[in-house]
NUKE-813961 format. One record per residue: x, y, z of N, C-alpha, C in turn. Coordinates in steps of 0.1 Angstrom, whole numbers, plus 5000, padded with zeros to 4 digits. Each point is the difference from the previous one (the first is absolute). Layout:
% residues N
XYZXYZXYZ...
//
This chain:
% residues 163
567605196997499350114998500850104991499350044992500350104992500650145009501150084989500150155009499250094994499150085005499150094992500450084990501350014995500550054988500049874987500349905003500249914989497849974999499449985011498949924997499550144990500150125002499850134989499950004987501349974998500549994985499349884991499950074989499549914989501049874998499449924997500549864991500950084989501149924994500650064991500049914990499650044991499549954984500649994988500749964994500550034984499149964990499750104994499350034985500449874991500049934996500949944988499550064988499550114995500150094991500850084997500750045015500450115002502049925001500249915003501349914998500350044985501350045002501050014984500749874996499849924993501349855002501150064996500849875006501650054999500950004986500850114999501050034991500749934994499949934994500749914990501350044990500649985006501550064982499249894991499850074991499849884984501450024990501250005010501250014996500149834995501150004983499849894998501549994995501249975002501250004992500049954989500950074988499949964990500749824997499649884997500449904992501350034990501149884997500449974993498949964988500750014990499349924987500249835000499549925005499649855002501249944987499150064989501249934991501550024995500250135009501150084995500650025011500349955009500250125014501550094997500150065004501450124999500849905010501250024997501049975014500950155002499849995012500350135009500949955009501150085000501949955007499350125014500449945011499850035010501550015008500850115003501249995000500250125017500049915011499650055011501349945008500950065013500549925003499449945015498950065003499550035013499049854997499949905008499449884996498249985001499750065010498850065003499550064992500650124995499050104993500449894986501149944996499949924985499249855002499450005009499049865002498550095001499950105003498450025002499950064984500750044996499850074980500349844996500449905002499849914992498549974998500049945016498649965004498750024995500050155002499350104995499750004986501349994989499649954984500149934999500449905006499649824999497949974994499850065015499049995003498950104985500450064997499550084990500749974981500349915004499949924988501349994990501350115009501350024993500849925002500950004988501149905006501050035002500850015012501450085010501149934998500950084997501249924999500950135013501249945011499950095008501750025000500550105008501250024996500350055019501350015006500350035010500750104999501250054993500450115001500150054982500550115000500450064985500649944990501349935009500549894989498949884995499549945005499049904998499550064991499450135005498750054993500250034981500950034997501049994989499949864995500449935004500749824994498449915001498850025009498949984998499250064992500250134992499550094991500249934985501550014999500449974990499749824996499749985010499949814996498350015000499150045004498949995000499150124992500550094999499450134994498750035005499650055011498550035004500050094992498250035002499250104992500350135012500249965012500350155011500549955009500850125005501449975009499450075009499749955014499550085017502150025004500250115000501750025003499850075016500549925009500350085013501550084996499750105004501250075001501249985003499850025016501349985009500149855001500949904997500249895001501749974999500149865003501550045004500749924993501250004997500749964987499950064989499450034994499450124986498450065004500250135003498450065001499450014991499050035000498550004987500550124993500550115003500150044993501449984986501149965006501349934991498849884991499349925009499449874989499250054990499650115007499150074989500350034989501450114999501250044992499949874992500549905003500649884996499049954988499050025006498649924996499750074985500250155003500050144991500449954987501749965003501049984992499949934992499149865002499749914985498850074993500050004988498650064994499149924998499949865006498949925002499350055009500650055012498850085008500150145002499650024986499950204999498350075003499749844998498450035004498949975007501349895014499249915006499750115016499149985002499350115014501149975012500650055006501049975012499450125009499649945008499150105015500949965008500250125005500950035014498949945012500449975007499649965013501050075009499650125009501050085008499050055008501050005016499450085008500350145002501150064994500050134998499350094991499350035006498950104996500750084987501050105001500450094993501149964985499749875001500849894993499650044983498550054998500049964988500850044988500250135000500650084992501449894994500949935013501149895003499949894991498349945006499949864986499650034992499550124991499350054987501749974994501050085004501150054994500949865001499449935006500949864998499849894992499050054996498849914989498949915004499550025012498549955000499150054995498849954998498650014998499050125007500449945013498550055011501149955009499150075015500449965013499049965009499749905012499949995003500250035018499350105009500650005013500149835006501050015016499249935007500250105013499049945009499049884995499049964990499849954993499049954986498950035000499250114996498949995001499449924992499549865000499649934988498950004992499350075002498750074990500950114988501150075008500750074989501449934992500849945006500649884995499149894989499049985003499449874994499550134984499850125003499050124990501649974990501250015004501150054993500249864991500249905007500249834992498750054990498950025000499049994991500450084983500250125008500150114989501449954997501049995007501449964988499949864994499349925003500049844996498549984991499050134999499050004992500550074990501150064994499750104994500949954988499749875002500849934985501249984997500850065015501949944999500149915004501049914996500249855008501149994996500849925007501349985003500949964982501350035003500749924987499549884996499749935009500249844994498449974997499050075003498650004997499550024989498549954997499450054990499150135003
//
């Protein structure tokens, strides 16, 4: 038996007029160029965060060459010449910012994009004056990360060794 409060109450009903469907991101990351891709030095010592940025532009059409600390990142630079350098900062053996300097120092790459990847916030002023590009926080926001690869790798620089 019913309690005489529920047998009361109306049937409850949905409109399907009145239904909104769901929110969609029509977020779409930008592609490498199929026939051209950029190679982008990924120079992380943290293995994690340098396996999910591979993965990540693997998957999107770039080709990674990866580096573990500052020294590498240097002697993989100069042997490969990417069109853009992802530079973690704090790394150990030579930091991002000394590789940077370093990187600075040949005028083959006076014009190749070098983005800081740093978790110190108050940093930028630090890798502007050390000779990067742009910075990146982490954690990555990758909508804004993926906006910066577009605009510095769209905008017609590519590395020494490129056309």
């Amino acid at each position: 038996m019913l309690s005489p409060l529920l047998a009361s109450e109306p049937p409850v009903r949905s409109d399907p007029r009145e239904l909104s469907p769901p929110r969609l991101s029509t977020y779409v990351p930008p592609r490498a160029d199929a026939d051209n891709p950029p190679l982008v030095l990924i120079a992380e010592d943290h293995e994690d965060s340098r396996d999910a940025l591979q993965t990540l532009l693997e998957a999107l059409g770039y080709r990674v060459a990866v580096a573990g600390n500052g020294a590498q990142a240097v002697e993989v630079a100069l042997a490969q010449r990417p069109d853009l350098v992802l530079m973690d900062m704090m790394m150990p053996e030579v930091d991002g910012f000394a590789a940077t300097r370093m990187l600075r120092a040949d005028p083959a790459f006076g014009e190749v994009p070098i983005i800081a990847i740093t978790a110190m916030e108050g940093a930028r002023e630090s890798v502007l004056q050390a000779g990067c590009s742009d910075m990146v926080l982490k954690p990555v926001d990758i909508r804004a990360f993926l906006e910066k690869l577009r605009v510095w790798l769209g905008s017609g620089q590519r590395g020494p060794g490129q056309a």
